[in-house]
C-alpha positions as CSV (number, residue, x, y, z in Angstrom):
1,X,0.0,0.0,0.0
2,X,1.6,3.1,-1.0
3,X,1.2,6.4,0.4
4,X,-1.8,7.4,-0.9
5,X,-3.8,4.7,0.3
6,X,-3.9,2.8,-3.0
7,X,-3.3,-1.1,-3.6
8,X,-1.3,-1.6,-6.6
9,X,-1.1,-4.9,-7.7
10,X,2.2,-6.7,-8.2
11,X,3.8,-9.8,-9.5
12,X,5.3,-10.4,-5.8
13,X,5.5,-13.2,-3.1
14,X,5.5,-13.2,0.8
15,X,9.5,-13.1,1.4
16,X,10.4,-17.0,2.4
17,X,7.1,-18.1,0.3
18,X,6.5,-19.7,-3.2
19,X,3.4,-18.6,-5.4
20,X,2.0,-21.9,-4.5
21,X,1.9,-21.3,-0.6
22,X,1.0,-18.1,-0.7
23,X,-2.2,-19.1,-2.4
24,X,-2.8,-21.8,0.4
25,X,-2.2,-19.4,3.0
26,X,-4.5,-16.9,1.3
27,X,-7.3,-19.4,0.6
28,X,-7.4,-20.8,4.6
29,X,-7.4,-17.0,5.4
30,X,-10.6,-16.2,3.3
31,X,-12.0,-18.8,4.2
32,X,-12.6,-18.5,7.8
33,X,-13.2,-14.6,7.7
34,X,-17.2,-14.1,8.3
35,X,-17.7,-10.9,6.5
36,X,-18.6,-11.4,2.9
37,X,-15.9,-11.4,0.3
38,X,-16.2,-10.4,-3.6
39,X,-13.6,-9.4,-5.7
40,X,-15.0,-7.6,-8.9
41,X,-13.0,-7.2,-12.1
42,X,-13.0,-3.9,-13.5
43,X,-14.1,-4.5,-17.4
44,X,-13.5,-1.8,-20.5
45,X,-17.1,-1.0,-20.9
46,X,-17.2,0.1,-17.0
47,X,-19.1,-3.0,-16.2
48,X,-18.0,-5.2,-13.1
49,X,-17.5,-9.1,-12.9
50,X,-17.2,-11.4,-10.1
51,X,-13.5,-12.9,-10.4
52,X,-13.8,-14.2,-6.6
53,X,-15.6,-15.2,-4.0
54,X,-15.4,-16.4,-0.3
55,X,-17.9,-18.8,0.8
56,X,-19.5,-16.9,3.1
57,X,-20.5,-14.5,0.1
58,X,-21.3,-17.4,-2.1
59,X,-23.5,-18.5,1.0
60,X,-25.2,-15.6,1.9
61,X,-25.8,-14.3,-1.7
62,X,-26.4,-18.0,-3.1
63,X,-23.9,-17.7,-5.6
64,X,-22.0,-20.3,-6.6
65,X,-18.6,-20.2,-8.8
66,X,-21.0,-20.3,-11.6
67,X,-21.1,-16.9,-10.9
68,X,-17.8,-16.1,-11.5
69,X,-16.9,-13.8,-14.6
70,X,-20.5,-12.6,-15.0
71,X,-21.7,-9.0,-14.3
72,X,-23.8,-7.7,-11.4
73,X,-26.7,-7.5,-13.4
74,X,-26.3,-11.4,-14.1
75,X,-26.6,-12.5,-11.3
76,X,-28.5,-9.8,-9.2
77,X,-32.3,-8.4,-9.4
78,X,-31.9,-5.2,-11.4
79,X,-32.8,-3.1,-8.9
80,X,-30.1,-4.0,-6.2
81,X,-27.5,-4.3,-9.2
82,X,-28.4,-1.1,-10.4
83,X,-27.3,0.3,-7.0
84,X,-24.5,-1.3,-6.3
85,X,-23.0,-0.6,-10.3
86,X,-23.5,3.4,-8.8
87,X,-21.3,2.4,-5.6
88,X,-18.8,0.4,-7.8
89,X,-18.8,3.9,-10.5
90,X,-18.1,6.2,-7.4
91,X,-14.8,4.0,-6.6
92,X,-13.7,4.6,-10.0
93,X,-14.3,8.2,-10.0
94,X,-13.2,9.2,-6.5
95,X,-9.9,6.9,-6.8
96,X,-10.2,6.0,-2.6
97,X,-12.2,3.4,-1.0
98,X,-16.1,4.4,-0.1
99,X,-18.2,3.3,3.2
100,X,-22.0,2.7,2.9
101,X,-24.6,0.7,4.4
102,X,-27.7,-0.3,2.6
103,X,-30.7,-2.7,2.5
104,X,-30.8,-4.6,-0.8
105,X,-32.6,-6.9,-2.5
106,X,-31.3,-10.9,-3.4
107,X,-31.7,-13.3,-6.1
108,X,-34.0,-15.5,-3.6
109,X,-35.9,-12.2,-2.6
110,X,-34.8,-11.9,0.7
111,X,-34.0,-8.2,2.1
112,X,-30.6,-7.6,3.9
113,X,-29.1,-5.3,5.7
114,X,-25.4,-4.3,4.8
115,X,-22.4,-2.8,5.8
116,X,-19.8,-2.2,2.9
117,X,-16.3,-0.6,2.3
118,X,-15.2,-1.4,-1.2
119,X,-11.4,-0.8,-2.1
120,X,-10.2,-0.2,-5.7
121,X,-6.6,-2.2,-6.9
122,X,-4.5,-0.5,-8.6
123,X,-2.5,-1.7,-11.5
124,X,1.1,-0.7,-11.7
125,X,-0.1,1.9,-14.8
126,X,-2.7,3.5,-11.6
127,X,-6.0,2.3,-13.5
128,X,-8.0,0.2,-11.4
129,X,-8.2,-3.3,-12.1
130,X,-10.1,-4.7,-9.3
131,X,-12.9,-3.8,-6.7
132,X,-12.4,-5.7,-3.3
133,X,-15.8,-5.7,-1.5
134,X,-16.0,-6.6,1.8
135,X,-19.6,-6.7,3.4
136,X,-21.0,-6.7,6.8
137,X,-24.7,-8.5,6.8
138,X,-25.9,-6.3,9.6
139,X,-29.7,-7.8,9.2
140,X,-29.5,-9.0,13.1
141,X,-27.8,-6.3,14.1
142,X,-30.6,-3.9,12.3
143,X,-34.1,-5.9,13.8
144,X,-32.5,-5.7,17.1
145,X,-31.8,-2.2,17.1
146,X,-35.6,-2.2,16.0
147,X,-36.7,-4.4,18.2
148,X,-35.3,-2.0,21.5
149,X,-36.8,0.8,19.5
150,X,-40.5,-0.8,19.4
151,X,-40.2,-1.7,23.0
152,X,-39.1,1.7,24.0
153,X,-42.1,3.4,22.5
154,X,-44.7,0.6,22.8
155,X,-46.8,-0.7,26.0
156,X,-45.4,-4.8,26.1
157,X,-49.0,-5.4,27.0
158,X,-51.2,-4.2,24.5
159,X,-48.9,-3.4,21.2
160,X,-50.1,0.4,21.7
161,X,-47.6,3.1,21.8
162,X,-46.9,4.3,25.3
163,X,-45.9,7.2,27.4
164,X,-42.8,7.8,25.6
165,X,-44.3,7.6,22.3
166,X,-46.9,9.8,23.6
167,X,-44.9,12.6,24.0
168,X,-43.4,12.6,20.4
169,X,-46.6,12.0,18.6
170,X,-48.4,14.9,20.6
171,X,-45.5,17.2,20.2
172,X,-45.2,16.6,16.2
173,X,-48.9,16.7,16.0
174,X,-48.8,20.3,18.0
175,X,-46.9,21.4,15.8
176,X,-48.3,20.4,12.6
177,X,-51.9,21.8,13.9
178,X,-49.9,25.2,14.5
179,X,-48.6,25.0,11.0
180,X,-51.9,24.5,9.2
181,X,-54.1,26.3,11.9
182,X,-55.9,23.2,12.7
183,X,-57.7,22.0,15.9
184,X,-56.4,19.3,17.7
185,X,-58.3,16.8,20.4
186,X,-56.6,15.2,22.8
187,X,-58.9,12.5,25.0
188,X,-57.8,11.0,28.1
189,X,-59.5,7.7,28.8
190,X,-60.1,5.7,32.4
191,X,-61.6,2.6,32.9
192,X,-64.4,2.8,35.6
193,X,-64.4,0.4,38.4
194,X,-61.2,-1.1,37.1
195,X,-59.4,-1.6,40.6
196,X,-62.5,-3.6,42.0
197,X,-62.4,-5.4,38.5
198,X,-58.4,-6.4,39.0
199,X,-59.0,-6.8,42.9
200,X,-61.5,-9.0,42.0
201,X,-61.1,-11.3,39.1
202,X,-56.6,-11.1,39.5
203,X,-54.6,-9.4,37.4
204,X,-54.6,-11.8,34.9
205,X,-57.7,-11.2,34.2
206,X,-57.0,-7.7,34.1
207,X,-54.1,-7.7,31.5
208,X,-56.4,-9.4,29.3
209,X,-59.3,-6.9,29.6
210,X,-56.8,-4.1,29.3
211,X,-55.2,-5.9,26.0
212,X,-59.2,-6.2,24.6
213,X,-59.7,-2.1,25.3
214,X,-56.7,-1.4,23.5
215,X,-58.3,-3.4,20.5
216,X,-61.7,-1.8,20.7
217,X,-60.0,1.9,21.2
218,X,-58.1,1.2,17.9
219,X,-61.1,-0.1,15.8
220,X,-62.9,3.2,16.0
221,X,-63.9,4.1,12.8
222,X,-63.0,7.3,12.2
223,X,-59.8,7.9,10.5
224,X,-56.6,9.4,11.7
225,X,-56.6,9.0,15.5
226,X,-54.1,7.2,17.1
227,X,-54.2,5.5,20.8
228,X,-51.8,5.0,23.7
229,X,-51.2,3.7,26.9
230,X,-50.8,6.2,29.4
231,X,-50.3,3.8,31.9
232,X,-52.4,1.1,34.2
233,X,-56.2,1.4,32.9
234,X,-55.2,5.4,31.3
235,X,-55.5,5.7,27.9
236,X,-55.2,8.6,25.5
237,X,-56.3,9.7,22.1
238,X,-54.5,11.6,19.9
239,X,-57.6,13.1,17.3
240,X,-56.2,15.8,14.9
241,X,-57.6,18.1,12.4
242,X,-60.8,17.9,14.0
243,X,-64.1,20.2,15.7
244,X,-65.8,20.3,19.1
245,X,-68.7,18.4,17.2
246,X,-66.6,15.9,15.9
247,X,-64.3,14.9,18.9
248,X,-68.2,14.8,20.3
249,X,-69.0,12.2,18.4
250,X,-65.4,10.4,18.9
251,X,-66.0,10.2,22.8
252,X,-69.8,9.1,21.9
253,X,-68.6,6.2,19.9
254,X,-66.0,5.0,22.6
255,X,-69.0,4.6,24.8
256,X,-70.7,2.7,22.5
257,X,-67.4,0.6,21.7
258,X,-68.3,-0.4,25.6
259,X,-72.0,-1.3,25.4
260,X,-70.8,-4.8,24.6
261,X,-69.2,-6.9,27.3
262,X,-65.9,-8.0,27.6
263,X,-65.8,-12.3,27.7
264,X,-63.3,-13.6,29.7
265,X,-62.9,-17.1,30.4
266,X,-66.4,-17.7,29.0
267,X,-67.8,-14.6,31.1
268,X,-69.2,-11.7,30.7
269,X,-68.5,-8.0,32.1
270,X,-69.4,-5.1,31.4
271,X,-66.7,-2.2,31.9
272,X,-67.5,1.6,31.0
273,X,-65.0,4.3,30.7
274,X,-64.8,8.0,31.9
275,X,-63.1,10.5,29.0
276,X,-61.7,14.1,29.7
277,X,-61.2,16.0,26.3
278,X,-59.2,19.3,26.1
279,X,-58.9,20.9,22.6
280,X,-55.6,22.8,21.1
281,X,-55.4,25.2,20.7
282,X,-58.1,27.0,23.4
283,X,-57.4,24.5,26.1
284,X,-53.6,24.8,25.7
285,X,-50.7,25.6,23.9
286,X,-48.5,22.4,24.0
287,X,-49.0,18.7,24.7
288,X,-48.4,19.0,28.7
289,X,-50.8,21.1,28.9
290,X,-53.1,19.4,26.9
291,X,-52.9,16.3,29.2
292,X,-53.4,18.0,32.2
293,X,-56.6,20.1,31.3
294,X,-57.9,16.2,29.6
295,X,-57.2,14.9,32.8
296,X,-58.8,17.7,34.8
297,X,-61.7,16.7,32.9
298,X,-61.5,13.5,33.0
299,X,-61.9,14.0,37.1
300,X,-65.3,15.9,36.7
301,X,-66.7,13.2,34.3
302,X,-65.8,10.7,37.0
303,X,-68.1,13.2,39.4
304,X,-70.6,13.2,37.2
305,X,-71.2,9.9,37.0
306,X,-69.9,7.0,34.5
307,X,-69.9,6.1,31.1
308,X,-69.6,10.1,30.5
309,X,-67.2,12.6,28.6
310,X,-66.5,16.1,29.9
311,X,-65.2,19.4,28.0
312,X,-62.2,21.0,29.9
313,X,-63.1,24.8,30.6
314,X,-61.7,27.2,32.5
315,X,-64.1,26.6,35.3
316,X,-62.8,23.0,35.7
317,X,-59.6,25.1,36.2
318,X,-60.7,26.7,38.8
319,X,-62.4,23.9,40.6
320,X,-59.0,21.8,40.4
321,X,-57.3,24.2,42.1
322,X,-60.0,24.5,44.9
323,X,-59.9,20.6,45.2
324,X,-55.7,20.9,45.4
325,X,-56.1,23.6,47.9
326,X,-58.7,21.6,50.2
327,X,-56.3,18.5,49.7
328,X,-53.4,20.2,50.7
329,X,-55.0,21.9,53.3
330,X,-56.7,19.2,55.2
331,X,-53.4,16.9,54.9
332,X,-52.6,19.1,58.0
333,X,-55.9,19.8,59.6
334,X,-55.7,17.6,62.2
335,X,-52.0,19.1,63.2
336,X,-52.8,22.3,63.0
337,X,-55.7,22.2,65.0
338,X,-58.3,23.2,62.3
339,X,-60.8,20.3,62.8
340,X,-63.8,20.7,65.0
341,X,-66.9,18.9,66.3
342,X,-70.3,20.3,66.5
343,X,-73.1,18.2,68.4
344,X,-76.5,17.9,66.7
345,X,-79.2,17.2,69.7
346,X,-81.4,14.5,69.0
347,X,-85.0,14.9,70.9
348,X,-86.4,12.2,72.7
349,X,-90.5,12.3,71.7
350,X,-91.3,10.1,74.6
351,X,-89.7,12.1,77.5
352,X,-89.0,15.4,75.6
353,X,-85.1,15.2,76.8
354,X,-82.3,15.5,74.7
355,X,-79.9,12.1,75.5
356,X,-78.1,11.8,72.6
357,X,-76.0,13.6,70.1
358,X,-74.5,13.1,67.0
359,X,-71.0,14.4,66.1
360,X,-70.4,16.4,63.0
361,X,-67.3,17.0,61.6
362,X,-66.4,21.0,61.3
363,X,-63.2,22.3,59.1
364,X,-62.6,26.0,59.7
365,X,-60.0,27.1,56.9
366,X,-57.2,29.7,57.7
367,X,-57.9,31.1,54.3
368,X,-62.0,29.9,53.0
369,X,-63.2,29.6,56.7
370,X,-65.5,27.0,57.3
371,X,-65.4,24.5,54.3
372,X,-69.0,23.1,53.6
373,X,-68.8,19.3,54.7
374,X,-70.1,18.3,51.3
375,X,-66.6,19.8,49.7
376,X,-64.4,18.6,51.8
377,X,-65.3,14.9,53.0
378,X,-65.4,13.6,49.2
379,X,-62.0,14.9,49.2
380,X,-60.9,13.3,52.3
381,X,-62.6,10.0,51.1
382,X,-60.6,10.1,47.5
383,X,-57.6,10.5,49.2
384,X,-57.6,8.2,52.2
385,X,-57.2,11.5,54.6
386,X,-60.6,9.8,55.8
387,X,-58.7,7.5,58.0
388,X,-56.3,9.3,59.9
389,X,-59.3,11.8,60.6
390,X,-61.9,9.1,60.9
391,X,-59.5,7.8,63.3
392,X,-59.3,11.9,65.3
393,X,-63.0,12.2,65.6
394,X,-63.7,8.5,67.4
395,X,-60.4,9.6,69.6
396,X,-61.9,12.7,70.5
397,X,-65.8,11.6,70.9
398,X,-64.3,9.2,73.7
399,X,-62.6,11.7,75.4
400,X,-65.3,14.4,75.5
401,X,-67.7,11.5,76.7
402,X,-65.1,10.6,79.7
403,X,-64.3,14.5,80.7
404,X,-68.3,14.9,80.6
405,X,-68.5,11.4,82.6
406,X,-65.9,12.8,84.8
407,X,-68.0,16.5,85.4
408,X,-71.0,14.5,86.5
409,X,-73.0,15.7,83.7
410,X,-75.1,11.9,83.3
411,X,-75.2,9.6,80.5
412,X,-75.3,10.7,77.4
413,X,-75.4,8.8,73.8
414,X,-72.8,9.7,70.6
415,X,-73.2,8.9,67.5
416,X,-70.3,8.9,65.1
417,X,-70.2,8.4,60.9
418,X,-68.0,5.9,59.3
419,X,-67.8,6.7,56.1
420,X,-67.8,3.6,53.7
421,X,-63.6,3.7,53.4
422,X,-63.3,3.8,57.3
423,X,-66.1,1.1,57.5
424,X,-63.8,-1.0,54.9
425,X,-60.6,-0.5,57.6
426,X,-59.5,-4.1,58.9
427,X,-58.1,-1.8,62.4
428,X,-61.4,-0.1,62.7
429,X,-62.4,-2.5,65.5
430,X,-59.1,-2.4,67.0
431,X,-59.3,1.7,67.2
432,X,-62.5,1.5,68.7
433,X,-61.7,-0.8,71.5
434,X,-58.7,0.7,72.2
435,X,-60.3,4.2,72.5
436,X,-63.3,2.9,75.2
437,X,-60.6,1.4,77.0
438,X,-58.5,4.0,77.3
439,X,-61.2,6.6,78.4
440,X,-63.1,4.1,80.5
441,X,-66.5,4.8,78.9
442,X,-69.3,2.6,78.6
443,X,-69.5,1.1,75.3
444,X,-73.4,1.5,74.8
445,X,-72.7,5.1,74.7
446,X,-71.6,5.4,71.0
447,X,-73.8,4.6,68.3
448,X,-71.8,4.3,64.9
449,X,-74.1,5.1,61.7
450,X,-73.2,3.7,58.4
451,X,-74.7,4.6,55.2
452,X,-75.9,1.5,52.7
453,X,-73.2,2.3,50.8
454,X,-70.8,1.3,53.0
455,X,-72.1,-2.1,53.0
456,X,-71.7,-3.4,49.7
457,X,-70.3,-6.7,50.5
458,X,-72.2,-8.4,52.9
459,X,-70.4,-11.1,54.1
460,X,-67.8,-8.8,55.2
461,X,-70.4,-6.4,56.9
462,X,-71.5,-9.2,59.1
463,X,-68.4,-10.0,60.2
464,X,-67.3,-6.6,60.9
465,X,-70.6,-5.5,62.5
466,X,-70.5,-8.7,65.1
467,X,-66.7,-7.4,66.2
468,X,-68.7,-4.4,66.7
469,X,-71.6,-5.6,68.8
470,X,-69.1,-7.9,70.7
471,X,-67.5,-4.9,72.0
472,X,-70.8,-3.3,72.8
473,X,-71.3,-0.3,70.9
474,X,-74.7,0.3,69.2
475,X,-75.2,0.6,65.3
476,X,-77.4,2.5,63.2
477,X,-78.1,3.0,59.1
478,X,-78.1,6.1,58.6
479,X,-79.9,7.4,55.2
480,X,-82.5,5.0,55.5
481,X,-84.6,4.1,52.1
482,X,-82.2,5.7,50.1
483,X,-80.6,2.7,48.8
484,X,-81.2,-0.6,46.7
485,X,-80.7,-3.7,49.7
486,X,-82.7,-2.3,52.6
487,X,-84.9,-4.9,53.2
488,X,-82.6,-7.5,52.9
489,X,-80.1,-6.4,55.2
490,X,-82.4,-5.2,58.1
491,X,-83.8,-8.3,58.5
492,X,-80.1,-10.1,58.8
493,X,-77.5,-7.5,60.2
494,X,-77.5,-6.7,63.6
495,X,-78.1,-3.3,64.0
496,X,-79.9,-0.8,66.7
497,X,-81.4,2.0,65.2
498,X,-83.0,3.1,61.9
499,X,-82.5,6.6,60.5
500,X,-85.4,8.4,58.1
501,X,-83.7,10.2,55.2
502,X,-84.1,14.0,55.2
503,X,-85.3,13.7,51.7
504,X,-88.5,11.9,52.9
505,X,-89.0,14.2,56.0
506,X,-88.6,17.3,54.4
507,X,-92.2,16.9,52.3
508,X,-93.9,14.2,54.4
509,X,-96.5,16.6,55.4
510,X,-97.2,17.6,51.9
511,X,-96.3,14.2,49.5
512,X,-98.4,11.2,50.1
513,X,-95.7,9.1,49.0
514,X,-93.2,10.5,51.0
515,X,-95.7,10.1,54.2
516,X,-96.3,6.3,53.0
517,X,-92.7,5.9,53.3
518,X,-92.2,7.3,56.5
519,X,-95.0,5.1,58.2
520,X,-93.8,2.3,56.2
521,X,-90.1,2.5,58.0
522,X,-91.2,3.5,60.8
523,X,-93.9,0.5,61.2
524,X,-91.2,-1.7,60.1
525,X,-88.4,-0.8,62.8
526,X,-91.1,-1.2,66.0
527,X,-91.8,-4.9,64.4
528,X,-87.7,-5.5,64.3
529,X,-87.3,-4.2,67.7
530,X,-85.5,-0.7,66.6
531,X,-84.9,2.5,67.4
532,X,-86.0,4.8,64.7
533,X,-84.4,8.6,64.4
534,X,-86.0,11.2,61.4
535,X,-83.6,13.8,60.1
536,X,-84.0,17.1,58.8
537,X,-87.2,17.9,60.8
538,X,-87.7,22.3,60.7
539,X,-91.5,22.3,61.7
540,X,-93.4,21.9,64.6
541,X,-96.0,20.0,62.9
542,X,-93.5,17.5,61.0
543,X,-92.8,16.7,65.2
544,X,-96.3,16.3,65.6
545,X,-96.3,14.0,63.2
546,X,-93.2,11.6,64.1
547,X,-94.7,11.7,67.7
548,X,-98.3,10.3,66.3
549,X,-96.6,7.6,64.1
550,X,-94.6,6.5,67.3
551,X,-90.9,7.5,66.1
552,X,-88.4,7.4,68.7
553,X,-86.5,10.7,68.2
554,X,-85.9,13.9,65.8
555,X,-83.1,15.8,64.8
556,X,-83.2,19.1,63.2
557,X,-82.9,22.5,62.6
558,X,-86.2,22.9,64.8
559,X,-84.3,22.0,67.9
560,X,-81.1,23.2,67.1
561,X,-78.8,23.4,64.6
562,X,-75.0,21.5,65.1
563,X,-73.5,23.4,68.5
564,X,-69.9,23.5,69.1
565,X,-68.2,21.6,71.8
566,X,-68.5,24.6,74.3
567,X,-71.4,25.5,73.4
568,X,-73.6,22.2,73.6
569,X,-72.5,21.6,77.1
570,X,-73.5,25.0,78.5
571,X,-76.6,24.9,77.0
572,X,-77.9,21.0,77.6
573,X,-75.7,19.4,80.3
574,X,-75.3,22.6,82.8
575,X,-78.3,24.7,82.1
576,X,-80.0,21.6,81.0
């Protein structure tokens, strides 16, 4: 090789070698390299012949030595000949090897990958006799690269693109709607009820539903959109060039994509899905956005109900940040001494004394003041805070009851909410005891009330409620008739005391129906042997009306409205 890099061919031997060993030498040498060897003869008419090859390229190219001294074009499809002829042109012209990769074509129509470098041979006049390829087949090489590439942009368990892919998409598609001032939807997507459906049914069961959602959320028919996998039972939908009306009827026809059950293992479920829509460019600017005003309406579809879409406004804005600002607030309520407990009386109608109470939880807000009860315990129930304050209030009822025990003010009856999350708590029991033992306070003196909807699975109710009446505290349903299981579980679970929804007290002087009710409850509690309680009563004559129909006691605005601590005390255990 001389200094400029060419190969000049020469009538020369290895020093110490004969022609004849040299070739043998040569021979074993090609012969065990794995690239692919092909020495190409130079011809007048610029054309380029195969004078040798190793058997790796005979192999790979399935040539055999029939193939030697014929053209590219021979022995190749024209297209792939055509190309490398071009590469084998350049050589001549730029005088220096050249690098490429390509994919070509073969005889057998297989498509390769490869990695080339082809070097010219020079003859001793400087015209190039010969062109040594020596290929690469980079084909594994290539679908692995691919193959990290898919994985790295696609969800392993459904196919769909995922977060990463997400990101990419949205941003290109931003752009492009900027470009041609175009609309843009972006939909986020959650599965309702898909924890209880996991929870339930195992989570292989679950992979397999998620894998069929993925296929219905791809066979939409409408072009152009394109799904992913935000993560566990999250979905989003990229829709571009599109309207309000049309990403309308998008989100209608994922809700019909659910009407029809899932089968599973020769089962059927049915699973509906909550979507949040933001639009570009009104509801944002860039793809972060765009997800996070989606998501903030996918949160108030879930409110709403399921099985619904939701628009993203401003307002939703707003309302997120109120939600945040309760969330963060109440995570340190309880430390910072913000959380109260007013006492509703409850009216005996038999001896017209007040004996029992029932706690209400209070939050008084350094900033909003006192937070309605119906904003902030939803939020506490999302979040789990429920516990931790569930957990405050039954601490604090006990020791109230023992520092009133304690002042001599006589026995007196609490009754404390569990919401359905607290009722749920396998330590509930455990806090309970711990508390009555602690303050030394007789266990018939706290009533807990649970709603219907805290007792969803009844074998686990039972159980639950029979630690509870071991220990000997009393229970009452609170919202009575409100629900879908009343009958059934009156008659089975064993509980202490009935209480009439406000909803049927408020017009049961005025709605038969509502009256019919009423009697109907109360009628059925004095055949069970309970205690019945009607909420919400504000008129003289709706306590007329309990007292006839032999209710136990009211509770109401007619009495008294929910007293602070201080308060309750001076007015009905010291003034009495």
């Amino acid at each position: 090789m001389n200094n400029n890099n060419h190969i000049i061919l020469k009538n020369q031997q290895f020093s110490g070698f004969d022609e004849k060993i040299e070739g043998i030498i040569f021979e074993i040498i090609l012969k065990h390299i794995k690239d692919l060897i092909y020495v190409m003869k130079v011809e007048e008419n610029k054309t380029f012949s195969y004078v040798f090859l190793n058997e790796e390229a005979k192999g790979h190219a399935r040539l055999t030595n029939n193939s030697l001294g014929k053209t590219l074009h021979d022995v190749l499809p024209p297209e792939t000949a055509d190309h490398l002829h071009e590469q084998y042109i350049s050589v001549l012209e730029k005088r220096e090897p050249v690098s490429f990769q390509d994919i070509v074509i073969l005889s057998d129509k297989r498509v390769v990958h490869g990695e080339s470098i082809l070097t010219p041979i020079f003859g001793e006049n400087g015209n190039v006799l010969f062109i040594v390829s020596v290929t690469r087949d980079i084909s594994a090489r290539v679908a692995d690269k691919e193959m990290i590439t898919y994985m790295a942009y696609h969800d392993q368990l459904t196919g769909l693109p995922n977060r990463s892919s997400l990101k990419r998409d949205l941003d290109s598609a931003v752009e492009e709607a900027q470009m041609n001032s175009q609309n843009l939807a972006l939909m986020f997507i959650d599965l309702d009820r898909f924890k209880f459906f996991n929870d339930t049914m195992g989570h292989v069961a679950g992979d397999h539903l998620l894998k069929e959602v993925g296929k219905r959320l791809s066979s939409i028919s409408q072009q152009g959109y394109k799904v992913f996998r935000q993560g566990g039972d999250e979905f989003i939908v990229i829709l571009p060039n599109t309207s309000r009306e049309i990403s309308q009827t998008f989100a209608q026809n994922v809700n019909k994509a659910f009407t029809n059950p899932f089968v599973l293992e020769n089962k059927e479920f049915f699973i509906s899905a909550s979507i949040g829509i933001s639009l570009y460019p009104e509801d944002g600017r860039d793809g972060n956005t765009l997800i996070k005003n989606a998501d903030t309406a996918l949160y108030r579809a879930k409110e709403l109900g399921r099985s619904l879409y939701h628009f993203y406004s401003a307002d939703l804005q707003k309302h997120s940040s109120h939600l945040m600002q309760l969330e963060t607030g109440l995570r340190k309520a309880v430390e910072k001494n913000e959380l109260e407990i007013y006492y509703q009386p409850q009216m005996d109608l038999g001896t017209n004394k007040v004996t029992s109470f029932e706690a209400l939880l209070r939050w008084r807000h350094p900033v909003l003041g006192f937070v309605s009860p119906a904003e902030f315990i939803p939020v506490a129930e999302d979040t789990g805070l429920i516990l931790s304050i569930g957990e405050w209030i039954i601490h604090k009822v006990c020791r109230n009851l023992k520092q009133w025990n304690e002042s001599g003010y006589g026995p007196v009856s609490i009754g404390i909410n569990l919401s359905p999350k607290q009722f749920q708590q396998p330590e509930l029991v455990t806090i309970i005891e711990q508390n009555i033992k602690q303050n030394q306070i007789y266990p018939g003196c706290l009533e807990f009330e649970l709603t219907e909807g805290a007792m969803q699975d009844p074998k686990r109710t039972m159980e639950t409620l029979a630690k509870l009446k071991d220990i000997g505290v009393r229970i009452s349903v609170d919202d009575f008739g409100t629900g879908y299981s009343s009958l059934s579980y009156i008659k089975k679970l064993p509980i202490d005391t009935l209480k009439i929804d406000q909803s049927f007290v408020k017009d049961v002087l005025h709605d038969e129906k509502d009256a019919a009710i009423t009697t109907t409850i109360i009628h059925l509690a004095q055949s069970l042997g309970l205690s019945v309680i009607a909420e919400g009563v504000e008129e003289e004559q709706q306590v007329e009306f309990f007292k006839i129909m032999g209710c136990h006691k009211v509770q109401g605005y007619f009495f008294s409205k929910p007293l602070p601590e201080n308060e309750m005390v001076e007015h009905y255990f010291k003034n009495k």
